[in-house]
C-alpha positions in Angstrom: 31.4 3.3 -21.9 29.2 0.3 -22.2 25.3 1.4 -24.1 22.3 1.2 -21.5 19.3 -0.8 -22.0 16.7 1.5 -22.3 13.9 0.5 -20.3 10.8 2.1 -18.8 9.7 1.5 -15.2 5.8 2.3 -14.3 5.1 2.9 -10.5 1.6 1.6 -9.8 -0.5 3.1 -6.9 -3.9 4.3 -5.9 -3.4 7.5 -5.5 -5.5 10.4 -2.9 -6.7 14.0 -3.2 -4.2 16.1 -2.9 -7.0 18.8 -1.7 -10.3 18.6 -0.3 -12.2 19.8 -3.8 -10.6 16.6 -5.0 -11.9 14.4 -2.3 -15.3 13.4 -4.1 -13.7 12.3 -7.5 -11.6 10.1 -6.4 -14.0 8.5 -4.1 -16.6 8.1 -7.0 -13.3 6.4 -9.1 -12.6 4.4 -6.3 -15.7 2.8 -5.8 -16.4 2.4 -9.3 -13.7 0.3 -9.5 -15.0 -3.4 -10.2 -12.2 -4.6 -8.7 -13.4 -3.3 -5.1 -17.0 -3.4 -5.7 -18.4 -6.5 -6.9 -22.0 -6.1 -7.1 -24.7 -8.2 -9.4 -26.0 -6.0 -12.4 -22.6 -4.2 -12.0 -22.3 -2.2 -15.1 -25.7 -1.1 -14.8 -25.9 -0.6 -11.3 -22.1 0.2 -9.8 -22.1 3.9 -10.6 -25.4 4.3 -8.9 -24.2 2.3 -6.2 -20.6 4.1 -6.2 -22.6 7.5 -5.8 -24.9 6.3 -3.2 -21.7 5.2 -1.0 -19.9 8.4 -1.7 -22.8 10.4 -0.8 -22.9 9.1 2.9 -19.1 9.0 3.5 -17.8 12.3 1.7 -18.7 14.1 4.6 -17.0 11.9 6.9 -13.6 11.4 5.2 -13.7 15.0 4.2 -12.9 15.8 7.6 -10.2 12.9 7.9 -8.2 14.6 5.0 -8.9 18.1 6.8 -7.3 17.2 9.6 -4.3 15.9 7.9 -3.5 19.2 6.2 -6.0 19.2 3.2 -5.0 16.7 1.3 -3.0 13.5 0.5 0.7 13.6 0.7 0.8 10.3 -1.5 1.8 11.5 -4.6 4.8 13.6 -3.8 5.6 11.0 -1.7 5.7 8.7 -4.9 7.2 11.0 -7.2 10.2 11.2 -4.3 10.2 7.1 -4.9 10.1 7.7 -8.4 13.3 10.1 -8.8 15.0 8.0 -6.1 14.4 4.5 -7.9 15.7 6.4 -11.5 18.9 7.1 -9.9 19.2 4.3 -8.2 19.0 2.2 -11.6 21.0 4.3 -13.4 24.1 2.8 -13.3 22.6 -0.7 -14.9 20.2 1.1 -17.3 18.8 4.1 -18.8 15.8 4.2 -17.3 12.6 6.5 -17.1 10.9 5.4 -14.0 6.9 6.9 -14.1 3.7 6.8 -12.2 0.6 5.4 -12.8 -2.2 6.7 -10.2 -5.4 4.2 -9.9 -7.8 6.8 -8.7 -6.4 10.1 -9.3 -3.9 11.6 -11.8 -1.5 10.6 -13.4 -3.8 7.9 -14.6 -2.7 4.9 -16.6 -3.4 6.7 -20.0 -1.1 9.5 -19.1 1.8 7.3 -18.0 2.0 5.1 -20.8 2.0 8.6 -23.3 5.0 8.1 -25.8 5.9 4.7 -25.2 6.2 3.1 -28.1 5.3 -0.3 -29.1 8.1 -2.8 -28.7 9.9 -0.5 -26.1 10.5 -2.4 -22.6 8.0 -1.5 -19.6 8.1 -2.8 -16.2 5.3 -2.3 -14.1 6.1 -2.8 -10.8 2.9 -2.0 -7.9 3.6 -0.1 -4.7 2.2 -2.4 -3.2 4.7 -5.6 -1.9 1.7 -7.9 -1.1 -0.4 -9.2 -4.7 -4.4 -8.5 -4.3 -6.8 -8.5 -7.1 -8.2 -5.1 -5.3 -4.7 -3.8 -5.7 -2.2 -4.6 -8.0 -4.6 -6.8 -9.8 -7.0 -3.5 -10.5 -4.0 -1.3 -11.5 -2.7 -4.4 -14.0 -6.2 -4.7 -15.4 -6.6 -1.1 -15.8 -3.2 -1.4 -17.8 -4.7 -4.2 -20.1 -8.1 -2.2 -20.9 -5.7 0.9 -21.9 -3.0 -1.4 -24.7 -6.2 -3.0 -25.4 -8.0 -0.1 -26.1 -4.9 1.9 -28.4 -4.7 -1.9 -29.8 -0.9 -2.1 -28.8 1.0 -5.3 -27.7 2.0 -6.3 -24.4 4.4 -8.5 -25.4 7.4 -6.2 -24.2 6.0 -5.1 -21.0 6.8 -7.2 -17.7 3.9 -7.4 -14.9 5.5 -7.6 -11.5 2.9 -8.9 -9.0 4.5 -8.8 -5.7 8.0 -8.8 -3.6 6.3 -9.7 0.0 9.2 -11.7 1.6 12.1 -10.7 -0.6 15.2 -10.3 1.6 15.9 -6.3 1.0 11.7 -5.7 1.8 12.2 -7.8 5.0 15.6 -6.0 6.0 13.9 -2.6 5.2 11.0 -3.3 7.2 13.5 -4.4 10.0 15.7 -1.5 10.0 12.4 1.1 10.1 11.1 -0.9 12.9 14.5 -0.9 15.3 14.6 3.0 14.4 11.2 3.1 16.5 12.5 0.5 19.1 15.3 2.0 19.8 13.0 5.6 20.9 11.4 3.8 23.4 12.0 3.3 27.3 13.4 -0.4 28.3 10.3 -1.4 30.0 8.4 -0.3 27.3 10.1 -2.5 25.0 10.6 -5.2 27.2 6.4 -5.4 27.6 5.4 -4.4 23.9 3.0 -6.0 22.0 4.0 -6.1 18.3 0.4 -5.4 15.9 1.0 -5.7 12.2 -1.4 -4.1 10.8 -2.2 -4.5 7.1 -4.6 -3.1 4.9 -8.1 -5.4 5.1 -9.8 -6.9 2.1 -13.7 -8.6 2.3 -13.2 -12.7 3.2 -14.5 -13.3 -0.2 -11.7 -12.3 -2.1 -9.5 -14.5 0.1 -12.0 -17.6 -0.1 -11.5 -16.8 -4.2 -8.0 -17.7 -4.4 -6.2 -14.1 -3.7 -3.3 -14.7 -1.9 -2.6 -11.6 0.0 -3.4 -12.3 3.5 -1.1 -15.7 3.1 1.6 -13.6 1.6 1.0 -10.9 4.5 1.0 -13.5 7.2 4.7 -14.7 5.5 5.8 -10.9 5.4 5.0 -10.5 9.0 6.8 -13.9 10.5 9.9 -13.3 8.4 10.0 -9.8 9.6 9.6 -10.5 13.2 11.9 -13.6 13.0 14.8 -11.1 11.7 13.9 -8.5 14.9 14.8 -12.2 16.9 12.6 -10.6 19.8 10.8 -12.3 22.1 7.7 -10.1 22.0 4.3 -11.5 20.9 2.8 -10.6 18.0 0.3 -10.4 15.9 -1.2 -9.6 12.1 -4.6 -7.2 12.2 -6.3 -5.4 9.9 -7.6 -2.4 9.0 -9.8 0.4 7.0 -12.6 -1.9 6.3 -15.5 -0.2 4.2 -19.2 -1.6 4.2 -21.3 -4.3 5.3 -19.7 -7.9 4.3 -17.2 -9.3 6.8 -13.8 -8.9 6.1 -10.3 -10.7 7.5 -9.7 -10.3 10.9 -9.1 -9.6 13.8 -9.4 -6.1 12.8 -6.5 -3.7 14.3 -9.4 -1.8 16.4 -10.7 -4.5 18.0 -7.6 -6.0 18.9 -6.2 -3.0 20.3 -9.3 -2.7 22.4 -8.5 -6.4 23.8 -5.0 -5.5 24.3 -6.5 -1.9 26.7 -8.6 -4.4 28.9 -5.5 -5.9 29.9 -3.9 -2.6 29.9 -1.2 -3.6 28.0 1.6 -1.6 28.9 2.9 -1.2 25.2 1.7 -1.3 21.8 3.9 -1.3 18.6 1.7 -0.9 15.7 3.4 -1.6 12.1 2.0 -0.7 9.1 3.2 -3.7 6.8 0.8 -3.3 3.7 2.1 0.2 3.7 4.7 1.7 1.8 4.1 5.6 2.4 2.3 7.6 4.5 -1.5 8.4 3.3 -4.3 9.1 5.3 -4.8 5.0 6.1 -1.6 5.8 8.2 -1.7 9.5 9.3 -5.3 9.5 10.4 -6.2 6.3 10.7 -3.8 4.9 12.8 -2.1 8.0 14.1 -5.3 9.8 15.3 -8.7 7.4 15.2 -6.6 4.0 16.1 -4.3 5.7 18.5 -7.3 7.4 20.3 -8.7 4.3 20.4 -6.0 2.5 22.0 -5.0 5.1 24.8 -8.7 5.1 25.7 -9.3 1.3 25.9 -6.6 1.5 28.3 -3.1 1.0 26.7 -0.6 3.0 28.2 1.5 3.5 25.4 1.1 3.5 21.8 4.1 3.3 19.2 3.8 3.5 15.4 6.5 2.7 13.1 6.5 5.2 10.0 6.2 3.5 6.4 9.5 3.9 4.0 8.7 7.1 1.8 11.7 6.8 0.0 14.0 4.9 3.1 17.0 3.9 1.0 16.8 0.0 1.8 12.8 0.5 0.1 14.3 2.0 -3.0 17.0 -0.6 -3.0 14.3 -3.2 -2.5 12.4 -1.7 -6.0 16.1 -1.9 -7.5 16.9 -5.5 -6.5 13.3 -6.1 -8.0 13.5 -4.7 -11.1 17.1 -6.1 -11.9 15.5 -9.4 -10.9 13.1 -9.5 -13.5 15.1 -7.8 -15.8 17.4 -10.9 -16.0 14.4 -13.5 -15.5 12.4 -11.5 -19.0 
């Protein structure tokens, strides 16, 4: 039998509490993160800041969490990706595929224990659209920690997005016809397609990230594979403070779409890859509420992948990609 490549495979996400004691510290991590809060004085003045935020919200997404069980189901959900993405690549290498948690264990420092210098690393982000608030904090978190042990990076291959690769698109495709095909013929016939992706303050965009351009391409090559006639559109959602961020935002628009009383709504959660409280409260409880209020008469939400084969074969097809390309 032929040797394997050894090669290690880092998961990058942001993590969640996986119980409400938890909530707090992962809020202040969050929004002591430079990467989301860009503030003048900011070494100085972010973790005062960071507390003062966390202080009037803690209550509030406390009881988000509760009512979603207690907790974040994001990291066994990753670890599920995790095991599935090993196997999946086990036939091409022998591979050790691990996590590295933004905001809450494992952090960076814990995934990268053991690997020693010279030894192949992908890092590859949960995340299929490149933002500097995303991917681009979890990569510079990975600089400070090689930086900081004083170990090169010259064997260790950044992958900074996969936003219209052919499997992604075909994943997202399949998932959404598995919700199509639950729904009544007039429904579908009517439906209004929402793709809602995670929102990110204008100023990042005006700075040169490219992750609303690269969700925008996401969406049209998705809904151009569905070949439906249905209109569509990209929102977005979870915005936090006062500066303006993209729009439309996936409330408002759903609130246009109830004055018409549009008689379906297909919201898909395309910035998403696994189900986290941005998804199971967010849109299945606050938006939906929202929605049937406003006046739409029915409201349809397509589930992220978890560990839907065509996602893992997406990762695969990824990190096979690069392996070549490196």
């Amino acid at each position: 039998m032929a040797h394997k490549h050894k090669l290690t495979v880092v998961l990058v996400n942001m993590g969640g509490p996986e119980s409400l004691e938890e909530i707090e510290p992962f809020l202040l991590n969050l929004f002591n993160d430079p990467d989301i809060i860009e503030i003048f004085g900011g070494r100085l003045f972010r973790p005062y800041v960071a507390r003062m935020i966390v202080k009037k919200r803690l209550p509030e997404v406390t009881e988000n969490y509760r009512l979603i069980g207690g907790g974040s189901p994001l990291l066994k959900i990753t670890q599920q990706q995790a095991e599935a993405l090993q196997n999946a690549l086990s036939e091409h290498f022998d591979a050790d595929v691990r996590i590295a948690m933004r905001y809450t264990r494992p952090f960076t420092e814990e995934a990268f224990q053991g690997i020693p210098n010279g030894h192949p690393v992908m890092v590859l982000p949960l995340y299929p659209h490149f933002s500097s608030t995303t991917t681009g904090s979890s990569f510079n978190e990975i600089y400070r920690h090689f930086k900081k042990h004083r170990k090169p990076l010259d064997a260790v291959t950044f992958i900074r997005d996969y936003h219209d690769h052919p499997t992604f698109i075909r994943a997202w495709s399949e998932q959404i016809r598995r919700t199509l095909k639950e729904m009544p013929e007039d429904h579908l016939r009517q439906a209004v397609f929402l793709y809602s992706a995670h929102g990110v303050p204008e100023y990042v965009i005006r700075r040169g990230d490219p992750y609303q351009q690269q969700v925008e391409r996401s969406v049209k090559l998705i809904h151009e594979a569905l070949g439906l006639p249905n209109p569509y559109m990209v929102t977005y959602q979870s915005k936090v403070g006062r500066r303006k961020w993209l729009e439309p935002s996936t409330e408002h628009q759903l609130i246009e779409l109830g004055k018409v009383r549009t008689p379906a709504v297909v919201v898909v959660p395309i910035s998403f890859v696994s189900e986290h409280s941005e998804t199971l409260y967010e849109l299945d409880m606050m938006l939906k509420d929202i929605a049937l209020d406003a006046g739409v008469q029915a409201y349809y939400r397509v589930p992220t992948f978890n560990d839907f084969d065509l996602y893992i074969q997406t990762l695969k097809e990824v990190v096979l990609q690069h392996g070549k390309t490196n």
